[in-house]
C-alpha positions, 0 to 999 in steps of 0.5 A: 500500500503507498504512504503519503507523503510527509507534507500530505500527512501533515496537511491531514492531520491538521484538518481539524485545527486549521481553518486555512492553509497554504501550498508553495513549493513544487505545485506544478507537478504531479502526485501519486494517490491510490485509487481502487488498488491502482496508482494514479497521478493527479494534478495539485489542485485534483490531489487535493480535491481527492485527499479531502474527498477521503476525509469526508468533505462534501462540498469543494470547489476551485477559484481559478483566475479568469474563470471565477468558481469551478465544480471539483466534488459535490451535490449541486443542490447542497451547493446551491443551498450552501452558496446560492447559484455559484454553479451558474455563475461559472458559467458566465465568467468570473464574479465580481469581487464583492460577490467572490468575497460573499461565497467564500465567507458563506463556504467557511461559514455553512453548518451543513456540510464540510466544505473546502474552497482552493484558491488556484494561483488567483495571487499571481494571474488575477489583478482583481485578488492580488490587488486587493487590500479588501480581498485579503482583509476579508479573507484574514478575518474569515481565517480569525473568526473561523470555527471547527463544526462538529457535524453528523456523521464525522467523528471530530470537529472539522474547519471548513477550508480556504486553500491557497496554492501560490508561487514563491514569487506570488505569496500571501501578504506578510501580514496576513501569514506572519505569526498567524498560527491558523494559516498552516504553510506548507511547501511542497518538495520533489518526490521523496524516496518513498514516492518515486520507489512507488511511481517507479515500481508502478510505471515499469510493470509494463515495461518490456525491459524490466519485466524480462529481468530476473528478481534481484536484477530488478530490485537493482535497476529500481534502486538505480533509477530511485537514486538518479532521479532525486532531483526529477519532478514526478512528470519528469520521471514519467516521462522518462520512462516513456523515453525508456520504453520508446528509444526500447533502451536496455536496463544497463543504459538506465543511467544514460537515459536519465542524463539524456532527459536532463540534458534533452537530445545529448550525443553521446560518442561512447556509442558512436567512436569506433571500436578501432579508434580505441584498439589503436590509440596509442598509434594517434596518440604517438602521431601528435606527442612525442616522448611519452611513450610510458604516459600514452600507454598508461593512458591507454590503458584507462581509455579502454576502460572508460570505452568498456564501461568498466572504470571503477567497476570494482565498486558499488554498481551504481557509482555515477563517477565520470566515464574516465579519469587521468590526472597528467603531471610533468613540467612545462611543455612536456606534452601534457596539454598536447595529450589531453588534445590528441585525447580530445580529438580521438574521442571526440573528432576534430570539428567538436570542442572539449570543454577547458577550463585553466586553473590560472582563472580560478585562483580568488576567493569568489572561485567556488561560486563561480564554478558552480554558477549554471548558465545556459544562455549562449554557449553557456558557462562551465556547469551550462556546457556540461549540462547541454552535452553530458557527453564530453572531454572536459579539462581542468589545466593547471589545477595546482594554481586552483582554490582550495573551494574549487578543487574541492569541486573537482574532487567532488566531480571525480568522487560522485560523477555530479555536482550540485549548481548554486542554483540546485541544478544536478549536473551530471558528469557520468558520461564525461572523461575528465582530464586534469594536469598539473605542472611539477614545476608549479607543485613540487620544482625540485621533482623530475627536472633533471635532463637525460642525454640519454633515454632513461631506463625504466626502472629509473623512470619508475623510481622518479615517478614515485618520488613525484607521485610522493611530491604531489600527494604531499603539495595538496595535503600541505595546501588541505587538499587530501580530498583530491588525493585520495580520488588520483590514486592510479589515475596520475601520470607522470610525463618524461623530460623531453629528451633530443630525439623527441624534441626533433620530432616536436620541432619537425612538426611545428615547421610542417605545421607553419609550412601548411598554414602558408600553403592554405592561406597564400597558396606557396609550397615553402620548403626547407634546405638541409643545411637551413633544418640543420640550423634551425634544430641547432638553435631550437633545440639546444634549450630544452628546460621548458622542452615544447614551449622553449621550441615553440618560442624559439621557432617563433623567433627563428621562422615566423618573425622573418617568413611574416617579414617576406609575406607582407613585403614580396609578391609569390604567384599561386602554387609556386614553389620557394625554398628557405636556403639559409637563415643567419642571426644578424643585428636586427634579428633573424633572416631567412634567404629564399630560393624561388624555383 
């Protein structure tokens, strides 16, 4: 049998000692109610009527806006004897608001049978109330002078009922509630656990899915379902079991249809990346970072669990951690922001953004609420992209630099898969691979900076991988981070120096990146001669301290400035091609020579 719920228990109980009563809160949902051993969703105004129908009232009717008195229970000549003709004047439209104030006061006065008025919304749509000094002095005096009857057939005396349903932002005046102990002020919050348990154990008996489980199976996917949807309105979980039945989604992608309700229509690529793309990961991630071949498998390793669904699968079944997690550790210019784009583009595709945001932005005091502000205008902020696309690369750089509130946020995203908005919102973040980075130099500088000439051996790269592992554990619990501590643990990564081969490789692709821009943008096939390589990789590689950043800066002063020189001075014929023959440093800067062919 289903229990009421607590606020309808408490509007039970107090029939009999309040004569008014008001509802706020969450009024525009649906309640389940038993009704001839069937459970049923009903509309508040309806709700109502039915709760008090059980409870012996005789006579209810509605105040509507617009519309003036509605039928909701009762005989028509009991009403007609009790409040006139009422029921005629409906029909014609809305009564003045003298002739409102005479039937409501008739209502609470009447010792012929229990009756109940509910006021629906007239404080926010109808000018003729809400206005009304009047109409709400009339209605407080109603309330003071009210007496409970005691009338054949009940048990106990009961008041005849003036009932309010109003918005937050529409209430009652502050005199007519505040310290008046016979208006009872309810507010009415989303289902609670008890309630959903009910409405869902009822809408899935007729789902195919459900019903073809075994036993236990199904008091499993009940217990998932009643945990993700706390935060829904009962519409809202209707309707999302019609999602389920209608998109025929399997038991296991329960959690993903309550995302995709949230979210509305959320395109989820764990579904859509082929399988390939994840068997041959490491091949794509080697193509754009160079020198972290022990990263990239690590790395691997976790995007094949999160592919599998198998991340954290070791704990509770309903766990709503995010899809994935790595926490990628090095110095500057490593390749750590490099591997998380090169990540990005194998899950996600080049035409498709990951969602970044750097630490370096989030370092004050008024950090944490503005991480959990939800915006959805435009592009939205944070919380309002993750919200639109639930599935998604999301990155947290730098988060060495963040505010202690803020990476308590990130913890709690890593630990729960959601978080909760300033606003109330749950965002979810099951669907999301999570990428952070933190630079050793920022944390921890006297950790992993030493440079090799040559490759190091595993063993030595494991012993330093624990040392900075020790360093980063140690940094956030001196700055009272221990929460993020606990929840890196086999997630973090940390990245090699950038060693002279690999720089080569990082240097080779800056220059055929440059290259390729010239030729989209101003159509020339520029070239380079051995000897000028050969020079470039001298200059540009002999500083390796802040490994691809030391080579991009350098590059930049070496080929960009003079090239940007060239093209703004000389005219080059469509698809001609142009050799750089030699560079030389002189007084006023780098020069390059060309050959035209």
């Amino acid at each position: 049998m289903f229990s009421l719920p607590k606020w309808t228990t408490e509007f039970v109980r107090f029939l009999s000692v309040t004569p008014q009563f008001t509802f706020t809160g969450n009024i525009l949902d649906v309640y389940p109610v038993e009704m001839d051993g069937n459970l049923t969703t009903l509309r508040l105004k309806d709700y109502i009527r039915t709760i008090l129908v059980k409870e012996g009232y005789d006579v209810i009717l509605g105040l509507e806006p617009f519309v003036g008195f509605s039928h909701l229970h009762g005989d028509p000549d009991t009403i007609h004897a009790i409040l006139g003709d009422v029921l005629s004047v409906e029909k014609t439209g809305p009564p003045s608001l003298e002739r409102t104030i005479q039937i409501l006061q008739k209502s609470v006065d009447n010792r012929t049978a229990y009756s109940a008025i509910i006021l629906n919304q007239v404080t926010r749509h109808d000018d003729r109330y809400y206005a009304s000094e009047k109409f709400y002095f009339n209605m407080f005096c109603a309330c003071q002078n009210a007496e409970p009857r005691l009338l054949a057939g009940s048990s106990f005396p009961r008041f005849n009922l003036i009932i309010w349903i109003h918005d937050r932002d529409a209430p009652l005046p502050s005199w007519f509630t505040q310290d008046n102990t016979r208006v009872r002020q309810i507010v009415i919050p989303r289902p609670d656990l008890d309630t959903r348990r009910a409405l869902l154990k009822s809408l899935t008996k007729n789902v195919q899915q459900f019903e073809s489980q075994k036993e236990s199976e199904k008091i499993e996917s009940l217990s998932l379902l009643i945990k993700k949807t706390q935060d829904l309105q009962a519409n809202e979980i209707i309707s999302l079991i019609s999602l389920v039945r209608r998109e025929i989604l399997s038991v296991s992608d329960l959690r993903e249809a309550v995302v995709q309700y949230s979210s509305g229509l959320a395109d989820n690529f764990w579904r859509t990346i082929d399988r390939r793309q994840i068997e041959n990961a490491s091949d794509f991630l080697e193509k754009q970072v160079f020198g972290q071949k022990h990263a990239i498998k690590q790395v691997c390793d976790l995007l094949n669990q999160a592919y599998l669904g198998l991340s954290h699968s070791q704990y509770n079944p309903d766990s709503s951690q995010p899809r994935g997690f790595v926490l990628l550790a090095g110095h500057e210019g490593v390749g750590k922001t490099a591997l998380a784009f090169a990540i990005k583009e194998l899950l996600l595709g080049p035409d498709r953004d990951m969602i970044a945001l750097n630490m370096g932005d989030y370092q004050d005091d008024d950090a944490g609420r503005r991480i959990l502000t939800l915006s959805t205008m435009d592009n939205g902020n944070f919380l309002g992209k993750v919200r639109n696309n639930p599935y998604s690369v999301v990155l947290f750089e730098n988060v060495e630099l963040a505010h202690p509130a803020v990476l308590k946020n990130i913890s709690s995203i890593i630990r729960a898969g959601e978080i909760i908005s300033e606003n109330g919102h749950l965002i979810s973040f099951s669907g999301c691979f999570i990428i952070c980075t933190i630079r050793l130099s920022g944390c921890c500088p006297d950790t992993y900076q030493h440079l090799h000439s040559k490759e190091e051996t595993n063993v030595e790269y494991l012993a330093r991988e624990r040392a900075a592992y020790e360093s980063i554990t140690h940094f956030f619990e001196e700055n009272k981070n221990i929460d993020f501590t606990q929840f890196i643990r086999g997630n973090t990564i940390i990245f090699r120096s950038i060693q002279p081969d690999s720089a080569k490789l990082i240097l080779e692709t800056m220059i055929n990146r440059i290259f390729d821009k010239i030729s989209t943008m101003y159509h020339i096939n520029l070239m380079i001669s051995p000897q000028a390589r050969e020079k470039v990789e001298e200059y540009c590689c002999q500083d390796l301290s802040r490994g691809g950043i030391s080579i991009g800066q350098r590059v930049e002063t070496m080929l960009i400035h003079p090239l940007s020189h060239i093209l703004m001075k000389e005219k080059f014929t469509p698809e001609e091609k142009v050799i750089i023959t030699h560079i030389s440093d002189s007084e006023t800067g780098w020069e390059v020579g060309l050959s035209r062919m």
